[in-house]
C-alpha positions as CSV (number, residue, x, y, z in Angstrom):
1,X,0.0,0.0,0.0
2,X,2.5,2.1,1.1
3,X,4.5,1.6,-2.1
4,X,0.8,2.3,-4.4
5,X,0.9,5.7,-2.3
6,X,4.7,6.9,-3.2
7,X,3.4,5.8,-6.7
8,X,0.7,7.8,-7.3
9,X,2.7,10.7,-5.4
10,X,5.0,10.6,-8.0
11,X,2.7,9.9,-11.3
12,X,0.9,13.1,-9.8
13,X,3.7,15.6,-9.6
14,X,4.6,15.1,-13.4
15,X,2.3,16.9,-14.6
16,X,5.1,19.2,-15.8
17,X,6.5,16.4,-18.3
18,X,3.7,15.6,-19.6
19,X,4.4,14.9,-23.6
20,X,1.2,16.3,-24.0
21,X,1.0,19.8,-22.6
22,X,1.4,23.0,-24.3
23,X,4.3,24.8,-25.1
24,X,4.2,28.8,-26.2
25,X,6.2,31.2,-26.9
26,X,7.2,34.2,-24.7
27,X,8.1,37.8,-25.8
28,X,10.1,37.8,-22.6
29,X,12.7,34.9,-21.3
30,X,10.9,32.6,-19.0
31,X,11.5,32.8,-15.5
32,X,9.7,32.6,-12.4
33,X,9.2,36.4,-12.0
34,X,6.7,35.6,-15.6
35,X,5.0,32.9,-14.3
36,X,3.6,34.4,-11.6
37,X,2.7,37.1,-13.5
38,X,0.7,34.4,-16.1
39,X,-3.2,34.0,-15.7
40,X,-4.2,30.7,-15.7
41,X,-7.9,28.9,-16.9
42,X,-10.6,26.9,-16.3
43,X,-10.8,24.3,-18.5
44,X,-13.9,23.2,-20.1
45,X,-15.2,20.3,-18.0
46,X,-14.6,16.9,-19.3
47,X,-16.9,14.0,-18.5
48,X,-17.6,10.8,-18.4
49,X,-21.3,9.2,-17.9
50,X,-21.3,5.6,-17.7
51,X,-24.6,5.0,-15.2
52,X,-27.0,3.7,-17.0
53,X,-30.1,6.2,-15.4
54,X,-32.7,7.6,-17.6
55,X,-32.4,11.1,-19.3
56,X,-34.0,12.4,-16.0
57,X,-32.4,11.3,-13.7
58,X,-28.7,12.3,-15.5
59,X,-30.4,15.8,-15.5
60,X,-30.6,15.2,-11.6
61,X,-26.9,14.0,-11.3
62,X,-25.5,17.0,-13.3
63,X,-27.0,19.3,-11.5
64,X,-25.8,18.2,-8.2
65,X,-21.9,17.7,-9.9
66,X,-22.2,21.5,-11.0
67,X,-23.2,22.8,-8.4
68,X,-20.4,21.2,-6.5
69,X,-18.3,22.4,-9.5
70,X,-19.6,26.4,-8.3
71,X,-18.5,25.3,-4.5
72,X,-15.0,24.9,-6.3
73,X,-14.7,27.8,-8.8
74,X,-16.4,30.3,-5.8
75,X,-13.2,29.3,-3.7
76,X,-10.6,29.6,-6.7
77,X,-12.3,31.6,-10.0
78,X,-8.9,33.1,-11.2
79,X,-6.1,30.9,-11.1
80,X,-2.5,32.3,-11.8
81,X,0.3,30.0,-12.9
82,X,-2.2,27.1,-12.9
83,X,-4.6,25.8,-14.8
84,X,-7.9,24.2,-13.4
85,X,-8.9,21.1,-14.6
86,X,-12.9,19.9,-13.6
87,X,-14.0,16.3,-14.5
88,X,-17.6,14.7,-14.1
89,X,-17.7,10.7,-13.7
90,X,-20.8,8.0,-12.9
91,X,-21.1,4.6,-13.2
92,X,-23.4,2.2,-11.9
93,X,-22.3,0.6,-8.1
94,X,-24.1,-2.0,-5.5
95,X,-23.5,-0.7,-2.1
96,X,-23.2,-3.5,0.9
97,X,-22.7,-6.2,-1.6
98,X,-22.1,-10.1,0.3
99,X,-19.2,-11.9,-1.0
100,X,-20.3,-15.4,-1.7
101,X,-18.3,-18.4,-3.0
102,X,-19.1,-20.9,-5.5
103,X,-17.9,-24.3,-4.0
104,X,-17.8,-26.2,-7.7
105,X,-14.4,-27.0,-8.4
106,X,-15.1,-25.9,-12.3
107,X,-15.7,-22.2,-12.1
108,X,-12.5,-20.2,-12.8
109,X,-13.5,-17.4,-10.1
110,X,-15.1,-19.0,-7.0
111,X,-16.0,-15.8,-5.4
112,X,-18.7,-13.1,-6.9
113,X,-21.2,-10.2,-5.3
114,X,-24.5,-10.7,-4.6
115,X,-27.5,-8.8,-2.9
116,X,-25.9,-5.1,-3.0
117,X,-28.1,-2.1,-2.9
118,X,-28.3,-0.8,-6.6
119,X,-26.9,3.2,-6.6
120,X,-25.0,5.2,-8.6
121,X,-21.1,6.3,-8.0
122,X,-20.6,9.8,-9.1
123,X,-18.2,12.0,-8.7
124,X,-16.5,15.8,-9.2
125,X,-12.6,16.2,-9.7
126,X,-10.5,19.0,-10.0
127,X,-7.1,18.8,-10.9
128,X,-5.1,21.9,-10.7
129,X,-1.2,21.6,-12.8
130,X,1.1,24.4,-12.7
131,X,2.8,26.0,-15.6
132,X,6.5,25.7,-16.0
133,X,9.7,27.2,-18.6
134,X,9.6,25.2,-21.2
135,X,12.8,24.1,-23.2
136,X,13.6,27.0,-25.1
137,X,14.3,30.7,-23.5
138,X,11.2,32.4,-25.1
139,X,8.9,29.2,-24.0
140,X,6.5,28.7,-21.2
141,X,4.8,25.3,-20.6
142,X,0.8,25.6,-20.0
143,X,-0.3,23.1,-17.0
144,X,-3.4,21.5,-19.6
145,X,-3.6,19.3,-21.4
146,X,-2.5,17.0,-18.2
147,X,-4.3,14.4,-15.9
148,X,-2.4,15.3,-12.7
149,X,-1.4,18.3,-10.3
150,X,-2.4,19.2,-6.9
151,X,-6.4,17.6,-7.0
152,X,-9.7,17.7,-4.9
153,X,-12.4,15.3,-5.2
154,X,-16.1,14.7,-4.4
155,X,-17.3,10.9,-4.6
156,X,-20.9,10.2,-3.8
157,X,-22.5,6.4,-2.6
158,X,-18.9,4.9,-2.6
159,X,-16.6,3.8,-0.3
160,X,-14.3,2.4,-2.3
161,X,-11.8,5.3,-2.1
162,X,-12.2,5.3,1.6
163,X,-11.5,2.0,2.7
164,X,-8.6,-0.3,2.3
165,X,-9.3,-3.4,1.2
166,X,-7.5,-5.8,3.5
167,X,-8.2,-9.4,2.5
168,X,-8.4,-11.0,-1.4
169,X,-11.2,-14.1,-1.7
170,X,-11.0,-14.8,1.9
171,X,-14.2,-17.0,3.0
172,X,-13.4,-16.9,6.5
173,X,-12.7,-12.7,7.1
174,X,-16.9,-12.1,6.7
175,X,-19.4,-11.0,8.9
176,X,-23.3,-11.3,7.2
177,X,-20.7,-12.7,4.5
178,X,-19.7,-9.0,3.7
179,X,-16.0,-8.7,3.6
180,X,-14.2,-6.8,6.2
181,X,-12.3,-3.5,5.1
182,X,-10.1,-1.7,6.9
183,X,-10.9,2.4,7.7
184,X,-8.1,4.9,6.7
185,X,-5.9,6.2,9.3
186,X,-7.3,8.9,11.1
187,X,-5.0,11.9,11.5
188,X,-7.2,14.9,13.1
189,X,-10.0,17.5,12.5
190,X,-10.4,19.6,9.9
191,X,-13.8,21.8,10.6
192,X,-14.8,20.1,13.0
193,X,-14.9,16.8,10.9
194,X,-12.4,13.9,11.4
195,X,-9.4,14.0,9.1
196,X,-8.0,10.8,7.3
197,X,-5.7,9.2,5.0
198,X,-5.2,6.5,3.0
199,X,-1.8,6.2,5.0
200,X,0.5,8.1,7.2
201,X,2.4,10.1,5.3
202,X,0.9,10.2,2.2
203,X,0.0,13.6,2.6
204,X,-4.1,12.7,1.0
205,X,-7.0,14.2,3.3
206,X,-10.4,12.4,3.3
207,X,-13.8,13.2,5.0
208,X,-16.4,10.9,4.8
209,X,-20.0,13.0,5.1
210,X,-23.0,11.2,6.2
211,X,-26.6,11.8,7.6
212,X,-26.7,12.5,11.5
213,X,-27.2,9.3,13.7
214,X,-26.0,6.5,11.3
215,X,-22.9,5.5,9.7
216,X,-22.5,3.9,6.4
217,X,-20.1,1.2,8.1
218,X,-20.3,-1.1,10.6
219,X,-17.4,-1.5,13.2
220,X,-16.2,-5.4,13.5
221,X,-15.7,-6.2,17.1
222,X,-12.5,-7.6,18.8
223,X,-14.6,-10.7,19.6
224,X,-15.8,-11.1,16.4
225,X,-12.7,-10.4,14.6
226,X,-10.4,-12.4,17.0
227,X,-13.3,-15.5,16.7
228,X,-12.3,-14.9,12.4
229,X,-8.6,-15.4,13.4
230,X,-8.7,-18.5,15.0
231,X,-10.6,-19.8,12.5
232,X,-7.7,-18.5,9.9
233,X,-5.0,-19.6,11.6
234,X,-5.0,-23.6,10.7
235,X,-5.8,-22.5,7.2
236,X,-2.6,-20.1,7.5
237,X,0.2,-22.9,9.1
238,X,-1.0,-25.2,6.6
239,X,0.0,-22.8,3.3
240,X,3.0,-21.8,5.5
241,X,4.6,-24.7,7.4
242,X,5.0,-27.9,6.3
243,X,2.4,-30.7,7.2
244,X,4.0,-34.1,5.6
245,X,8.0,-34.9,5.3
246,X,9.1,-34.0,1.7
247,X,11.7,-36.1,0.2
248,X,13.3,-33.9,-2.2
249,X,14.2,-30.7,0.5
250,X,15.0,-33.1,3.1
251,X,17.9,-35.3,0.3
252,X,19.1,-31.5,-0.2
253,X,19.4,-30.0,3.4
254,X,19.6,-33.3,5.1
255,X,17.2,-34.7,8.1
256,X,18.5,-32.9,10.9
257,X,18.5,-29.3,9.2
258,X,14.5,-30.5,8.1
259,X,14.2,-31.6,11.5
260,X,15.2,-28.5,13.1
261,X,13.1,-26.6,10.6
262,X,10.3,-28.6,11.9
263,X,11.1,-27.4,15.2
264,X,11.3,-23.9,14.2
265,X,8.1,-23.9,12.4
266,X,6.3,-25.6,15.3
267,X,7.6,-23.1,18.0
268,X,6.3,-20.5,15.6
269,X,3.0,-21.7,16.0
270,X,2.7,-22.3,19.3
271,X,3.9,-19.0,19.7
272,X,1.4,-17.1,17.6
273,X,-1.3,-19.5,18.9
274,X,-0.8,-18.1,22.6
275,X,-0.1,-14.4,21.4
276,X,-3.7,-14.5,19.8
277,X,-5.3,-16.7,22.9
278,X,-3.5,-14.5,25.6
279,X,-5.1,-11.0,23.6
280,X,-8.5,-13.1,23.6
281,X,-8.1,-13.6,27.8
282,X,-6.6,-9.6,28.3
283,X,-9.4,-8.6,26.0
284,X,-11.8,-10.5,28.0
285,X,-10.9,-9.4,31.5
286,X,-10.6,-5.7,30.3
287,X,-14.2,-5.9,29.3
288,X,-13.2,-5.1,25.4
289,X,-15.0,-7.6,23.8
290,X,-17.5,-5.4,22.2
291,X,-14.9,-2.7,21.9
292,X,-14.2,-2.1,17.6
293,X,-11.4,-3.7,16.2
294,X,-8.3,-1.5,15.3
295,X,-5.2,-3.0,14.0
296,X,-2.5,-2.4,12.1
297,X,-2.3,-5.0,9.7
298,X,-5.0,-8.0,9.3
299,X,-3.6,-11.4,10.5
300,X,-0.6,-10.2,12.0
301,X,1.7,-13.2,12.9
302,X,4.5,-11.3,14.3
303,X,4.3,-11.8,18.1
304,X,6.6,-8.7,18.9
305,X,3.7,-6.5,17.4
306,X,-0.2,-6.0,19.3
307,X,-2.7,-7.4,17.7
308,X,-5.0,-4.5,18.7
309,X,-4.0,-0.8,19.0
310,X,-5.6,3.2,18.8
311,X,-6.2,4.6,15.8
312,X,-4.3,7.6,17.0
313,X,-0.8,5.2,16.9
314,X,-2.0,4.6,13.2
315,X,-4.3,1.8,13.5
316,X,-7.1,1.0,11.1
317,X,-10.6,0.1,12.7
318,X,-12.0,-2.9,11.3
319,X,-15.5,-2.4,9.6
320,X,-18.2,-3.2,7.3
321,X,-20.2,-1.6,4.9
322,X,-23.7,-0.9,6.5
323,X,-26.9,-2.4,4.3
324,X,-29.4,-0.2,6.7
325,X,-27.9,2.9,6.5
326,X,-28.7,3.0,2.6
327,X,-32.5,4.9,2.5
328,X,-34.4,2.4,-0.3
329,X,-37.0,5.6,-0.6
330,X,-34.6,7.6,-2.1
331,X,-34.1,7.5,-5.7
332,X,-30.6,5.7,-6.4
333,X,-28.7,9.3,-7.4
334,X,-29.4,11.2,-4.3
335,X,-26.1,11.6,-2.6
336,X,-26.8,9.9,0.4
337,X,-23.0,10.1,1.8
338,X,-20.1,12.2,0.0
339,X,-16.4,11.3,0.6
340,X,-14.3,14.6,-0.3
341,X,-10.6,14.2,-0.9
342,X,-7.8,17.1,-1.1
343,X,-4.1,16.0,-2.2
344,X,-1.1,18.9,-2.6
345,X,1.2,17.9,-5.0
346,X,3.6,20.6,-4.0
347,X,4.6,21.7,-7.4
348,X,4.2,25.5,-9.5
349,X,6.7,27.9,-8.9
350,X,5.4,29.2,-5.7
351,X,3.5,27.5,-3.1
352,X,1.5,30.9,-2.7
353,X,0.2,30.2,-5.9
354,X,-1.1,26.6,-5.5
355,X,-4.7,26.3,-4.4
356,X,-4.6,23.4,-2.1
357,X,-4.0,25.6,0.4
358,X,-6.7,27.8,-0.4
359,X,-9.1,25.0,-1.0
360,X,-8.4,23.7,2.5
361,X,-9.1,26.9,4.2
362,X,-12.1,28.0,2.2
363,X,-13.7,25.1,0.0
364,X,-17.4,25.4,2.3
365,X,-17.5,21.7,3.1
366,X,-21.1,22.9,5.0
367,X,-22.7,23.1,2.1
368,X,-21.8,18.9,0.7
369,X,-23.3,18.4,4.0
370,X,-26.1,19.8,3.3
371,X,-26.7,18.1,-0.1
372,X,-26.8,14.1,1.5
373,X,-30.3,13.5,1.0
374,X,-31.6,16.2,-1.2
């Protein structure tokens, strides 16, 4: 994950090298002095409607993507030394969705989705790319066309930006046989809202909005994830450790090195097997059975490392998504929760000049509050 993160990091910030991106003449050398000087624009917004909704109900979801789009260009109508990129996306998404498993040994994929809540996914970026010198003294490079830059985002009726996705086709890591997902990592307030991010460090903000007195996510429990574990943990030795002597290693290492591997391996387990049962009895006596499930990592074997810790060390609570919070008497493209993201990509010639900050002191997150359920 942490590796995806420095990725995108990177793709973002080369927005400046982009093959693509304009390059035009100057009846001055380039310097910084000029670009800071050069008005940016607002580029014409591009979309991309995949949902299939009728003619009506597109109407409906354009209007609500525009008007977030006038939250945006409110808080930054003129840039300077950047140019402002808005995008309009929607497809069609299940929310809650079980993960079932087909047991025939034919079928090339064993697990599949089933019984999600039909909705549509729509969402607002912006994407804000600084202008540069280009190669030549009399050349500037324009930030568009490019993909990437410092960004804010709007998603509507998905969580799939949110969460981190912890296990792959795992049968046993369900509860009501929806998957379990892990929250981002919660790293403060931000108007009076709670602050994450994907991970620490990677300098993303999230906020997830949602109607008062639910939450679109249910938290996972120590007890029930810890009652998950055991039942992983024989499936885990056995992929891991040896079961039956095997011929071959043991005529290449010889018996005692394979028996002392044995050994190894079974220390191991009974090692893990009493770090998890002695959390199960300190959970138990502490009264923190019910208490929601934050780790660091899912399954963690290492018995130098707490299976349970605070999301303020960095811990991600356990959760999953929430089939009653969805309203069924709403039509499917009424935002019913919003998650906004804000990423600086610390590039333009001077800091000053790029919105993120601006965005994060003024975007009026108030009023994408006030659009979940209208």
């Amino acid at each position: 994950m942490k590796k995806h993160i420095i990725l995108l990091a990177f793709l973002l910030c080369i927005c400046h090298l982009s093959w693509s991106q304009q390059f035009v003449k100057t009846t001055t050398p380039c310097n910084d002095e000029l670009l800071k000087k050069t008005p940016g624009r607002w580029i014409q917004t591009r979309e991309a409607f995949h949902a299939k909704v009728s003619q009506q109900q597109q109407k409906e979801i354009r209007n609500r993507l525009e008007a977030i789009h006038q939250l945006m260009f409110n808080v930054y109508p003129s840039p300077i030394a950047f140019d402002a990129v808005p995008s309009f996306f929607t497809t069609d998404q299940e929310f809650a969705s079980q993960l079932k498993f087909d047991p025939s040994p034919d079928v090339r994929y064993r697990d599949y989705k089933a019984n999600g809540i039909p909705t549509v996914l729509y969402s607002y970026s912006g994407f804000f790319c600084a202008y540069h010198c280009g190669r030549e003294t009399y050349e500037m490079m324009r930030g568009y066309p490019s993909e990437t830059g410092t960004s804010m985002g709007v998603e509507v009726n998905s969580l799939g930006a949110f969460f981190t996705i912890l296990t792959t086709n795992d049968e046993i890591m369900r509860i009501d046989e929806r998957p379990l997902k892990g929250m981002p990592v919660l790293v403060g307030k931000w108007k009076g809202y709670d602050l994450y991010s994907p991970e620490t460090g990677s300098g993303v903000r999230m906020v997830l909005l949602h109607r008062d007195g639910i939450l679109p996510y249910i938290p996972v429990t120590r007890k029930e994830y810890l009652d998950r574990c055991f039942k992983s943990l024989p499936k885990f030795f056995a992929e891991v450790f040896p079961t039956a002597p095997d011929s071959a290693v043991i005529k290449m290492i010889g018996q005692k090195e394979w028996d002392e591997q044995v050994r190894k391996s079974q220390k191991l387990k009974d090692d893990i097997w009493k770090h998890y049962r002695d959390e199960l009895e300190a959970t138990t006596t502490a009264g923190l059975l019910d208490s929601p499930a934050v780790v660091l990592t899912i399954m963690e074997i290492g018995t130098d490392i707490p299976i349970f810790t605070t999301q303020k060390s960095g811990g991600r609570m356990l959760v999953t998504e929430n089939p009653v919070y969805m309203r069924k008497d709403l039509p499917k493209y009424i935002p019913q929760f919003m998650v906004y993201t804000l990423w600086d990509c610390h590039c333009g010639v001077d800091q000053s000049l790029n919105p993120y900050k601006l965005i994060e002191e003024k975007f009026p997150i108030e009023k994408l509050q006030a659009m979940i359920d209208k």
